[in-house]
N, C-alpha and C positions, 0 to 999 in steps of 0.2 A: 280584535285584540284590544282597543281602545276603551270600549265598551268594557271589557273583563279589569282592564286597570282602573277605571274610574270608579268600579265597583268596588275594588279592594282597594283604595283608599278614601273612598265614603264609608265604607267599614271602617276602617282606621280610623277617621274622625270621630267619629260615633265610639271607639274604646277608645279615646284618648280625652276623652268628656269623662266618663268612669272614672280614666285614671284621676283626673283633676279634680274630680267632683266626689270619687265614691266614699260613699259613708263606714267605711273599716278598710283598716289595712289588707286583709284578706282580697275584698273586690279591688283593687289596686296591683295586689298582688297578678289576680287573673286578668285585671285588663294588661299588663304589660304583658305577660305570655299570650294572648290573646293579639294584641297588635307586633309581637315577636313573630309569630305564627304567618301573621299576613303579611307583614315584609318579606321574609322565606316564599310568601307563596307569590308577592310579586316579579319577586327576583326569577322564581323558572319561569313565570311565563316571561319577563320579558329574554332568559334566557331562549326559550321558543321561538318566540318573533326575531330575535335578533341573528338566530340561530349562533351563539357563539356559548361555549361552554368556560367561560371565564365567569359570567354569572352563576352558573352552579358548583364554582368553587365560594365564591362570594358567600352562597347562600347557606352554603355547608358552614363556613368559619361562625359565619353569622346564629346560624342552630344553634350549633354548640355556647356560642356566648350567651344566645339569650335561654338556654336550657343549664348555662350554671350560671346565671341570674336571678331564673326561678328559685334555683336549691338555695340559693344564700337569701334571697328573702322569705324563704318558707322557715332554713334553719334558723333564722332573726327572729321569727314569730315567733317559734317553740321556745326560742331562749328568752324572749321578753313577757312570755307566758300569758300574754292578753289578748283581745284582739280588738282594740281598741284605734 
């Protein structure tokens, strides 16, 4: 299990360089759902190993935040008409 979490947050490091670095709002846009994605996906497994299902309530509120996160900087994009 260790192994599997060291993974997904060397991932995450690696989108969060993107986010800091990427050349258009757009690639910013994807690495935040993108490292939204793998916080979710570390939350069940440490839900698994811990076995306790407080983490996949956790991960559930969490979805949903970072899923109308996405829609409000996509709907940003469309209203400031660039992508710049």
């Amino acid at each position: 299990m260790d192994f599997f979490v060291f993974l997904i947050l060397f991932a995450m490091l690696i989108a969060s360089i993107r986010l800091l670095m990427g050349p258009n709002f757009a690639d910013k846009v994807v690495a935040f759902d993108t490292m939204s994605i793998m916080a979710i996906s570390l939350l069940v497994l440490l839900s698994i190993g811990y076995k306790s299902a407080l983490y996949l309530d956790v991960a559930f509120v969490f979805a949903l935040i970072g899923f109308i996160g996405t829609i409000i900087f996509a709907r940003f994009n469309i209203l400031r008409g660039k992508d710049a």
